[in-house]
C-alpha positions in Angstrom: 24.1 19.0 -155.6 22.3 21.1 -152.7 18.3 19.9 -152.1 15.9 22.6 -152.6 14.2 22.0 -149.3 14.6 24.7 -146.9 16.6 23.8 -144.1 14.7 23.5 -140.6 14.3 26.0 -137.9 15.9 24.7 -134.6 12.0 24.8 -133.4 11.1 22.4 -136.0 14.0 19.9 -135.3 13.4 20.1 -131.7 9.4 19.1 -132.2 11.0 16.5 -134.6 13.3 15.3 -132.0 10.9 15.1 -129.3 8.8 13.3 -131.8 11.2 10.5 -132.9 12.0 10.1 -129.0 8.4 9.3 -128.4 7.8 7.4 -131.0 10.5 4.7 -129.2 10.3 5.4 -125.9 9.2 2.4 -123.6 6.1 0.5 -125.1 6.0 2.6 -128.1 6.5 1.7 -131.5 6.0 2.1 -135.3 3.4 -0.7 -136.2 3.5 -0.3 -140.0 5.0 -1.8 -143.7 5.3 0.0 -146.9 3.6 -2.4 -149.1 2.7 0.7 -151.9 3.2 -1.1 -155.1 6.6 1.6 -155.9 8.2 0.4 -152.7 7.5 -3.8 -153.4 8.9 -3.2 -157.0 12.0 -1.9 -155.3 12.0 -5.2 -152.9 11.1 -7.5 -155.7 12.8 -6.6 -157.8 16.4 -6.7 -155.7 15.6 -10.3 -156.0 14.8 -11.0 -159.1 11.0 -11.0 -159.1 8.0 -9.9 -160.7 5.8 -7.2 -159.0 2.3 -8.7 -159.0 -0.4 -9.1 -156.9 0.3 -12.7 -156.6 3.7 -12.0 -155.8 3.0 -9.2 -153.3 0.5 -11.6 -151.3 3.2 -14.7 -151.5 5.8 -11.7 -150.5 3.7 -11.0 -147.3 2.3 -14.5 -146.7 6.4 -15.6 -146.3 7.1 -12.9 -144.0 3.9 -12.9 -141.7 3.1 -16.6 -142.0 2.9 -18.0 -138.4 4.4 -21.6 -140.0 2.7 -24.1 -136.9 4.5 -21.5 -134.0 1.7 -21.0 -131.4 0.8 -17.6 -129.6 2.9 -18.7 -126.6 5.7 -19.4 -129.1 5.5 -16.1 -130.8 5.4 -14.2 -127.2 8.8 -16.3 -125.7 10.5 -15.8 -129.2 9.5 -11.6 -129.1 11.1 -11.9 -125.5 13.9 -13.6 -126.9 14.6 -10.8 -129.6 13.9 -7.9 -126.8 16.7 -9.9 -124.1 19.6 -10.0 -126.6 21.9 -7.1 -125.7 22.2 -5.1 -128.7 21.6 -1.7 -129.0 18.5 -1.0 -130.8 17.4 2.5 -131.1 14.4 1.5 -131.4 11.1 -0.3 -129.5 11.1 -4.1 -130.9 7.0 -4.8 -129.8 4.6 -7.5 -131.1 2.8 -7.5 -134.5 1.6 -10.6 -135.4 -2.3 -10.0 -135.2 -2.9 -13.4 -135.3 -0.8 -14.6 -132.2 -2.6 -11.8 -130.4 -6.4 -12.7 -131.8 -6.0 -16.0 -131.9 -6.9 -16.7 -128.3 -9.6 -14.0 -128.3 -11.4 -15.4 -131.6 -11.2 -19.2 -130.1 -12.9 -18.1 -126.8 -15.5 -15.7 -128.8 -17.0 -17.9 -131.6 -19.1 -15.7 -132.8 -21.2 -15.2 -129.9 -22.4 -12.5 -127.9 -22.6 -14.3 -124.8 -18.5 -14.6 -125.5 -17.7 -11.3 -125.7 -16.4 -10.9 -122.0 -14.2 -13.8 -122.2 -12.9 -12.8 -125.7 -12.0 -9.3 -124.0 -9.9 -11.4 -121.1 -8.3 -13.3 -123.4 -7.4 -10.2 -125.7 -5.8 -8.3 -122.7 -4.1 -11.8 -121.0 -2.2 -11.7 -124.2 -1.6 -8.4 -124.7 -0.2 -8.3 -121.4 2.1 -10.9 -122.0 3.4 -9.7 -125.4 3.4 -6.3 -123.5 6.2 -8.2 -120.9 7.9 -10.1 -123.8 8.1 -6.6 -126.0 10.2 -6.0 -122.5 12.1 -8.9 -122.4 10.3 -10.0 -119.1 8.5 -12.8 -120.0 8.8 -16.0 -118.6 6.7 -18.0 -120.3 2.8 -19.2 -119.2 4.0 -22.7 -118.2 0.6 -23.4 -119.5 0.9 -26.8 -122.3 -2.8 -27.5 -123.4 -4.3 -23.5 -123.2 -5.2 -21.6 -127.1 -2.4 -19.9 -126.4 -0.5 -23.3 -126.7 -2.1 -24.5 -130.0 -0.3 -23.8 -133.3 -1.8 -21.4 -135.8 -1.2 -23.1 -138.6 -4.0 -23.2 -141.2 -3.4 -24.9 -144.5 -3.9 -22.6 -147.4 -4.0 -19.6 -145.3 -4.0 -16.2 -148.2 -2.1 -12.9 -146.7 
């Protein structure tokens, strides 16, 4: 059965092209999950399970749960992922927020005073995750810095 969408122009798939091609050039990316409560029915229930609240927070808490992995963890295992040679037609970057705050928040506490070492701490790790997102990290070498602690925290609610 034909759609009932017009076709597009070759203008309009150009600009859609040229889009798409930004979209995954070199330290570029999508950062985003469709957690609308149509498309988690669809993932729940492939599986079997009820789509709930609950279930949508346990749903995200498995996938973006940090387990005890560290930040420094997180950035060698992105590298990892970004140094295997498949094709990916896509940008494979960073987006665990907490392996990139955790660092910052530690050296911040709350404090104005902070704020300037919270900002170094932000971009030392961005910087790395920016490398590893390239599959040029090599890893700190540093054993007792934040970036080294785990980010575990017991009872932690996505």
């Amino acid at each position: 059965m034909p759609h009932s969408y017009p076709a597009l122009s070759a203008e309009q798939k150009k600009e859609l092209s040229d889009i798409a091609l930004r979209i995954v050039a070199p330290g570029k990316g999508i950062l985003a999950a469709d957690e609308s409560v149509g498309s988690m029915a669809k993932r729940l229930s492939q599986i079997g399970v009820e789509n709930t609240e609950e279930n949508r927070r346990l749903y995200r808490q498995v996938l973006f749960s940090a387990d005890d992995r560290s930040e420094e963890e997180a950035s060698l295992n992105l590298n990892a992922i970004n140094r295997c040679p498949l094709p990916r037609p896509w940008a494979l970057t960073f987006s665990y927020g907490r392996a990139l705050q955790a660092s910052a928040l530690n050296a911040w506490r709350g404090q104005q005073d902070n704020a300037g070492a919270a900002t170094e701490e932000f971009i030392k790790r961005a910087e790395v995750n920016g490398l590893a997102a390239q599959g040029k990290y090599e890893g700190s070498g540093e054993d007792g810095g934040t970036a080294a602690q785990s980010l575990y925290v017991a009872n932690h609610a996505y």
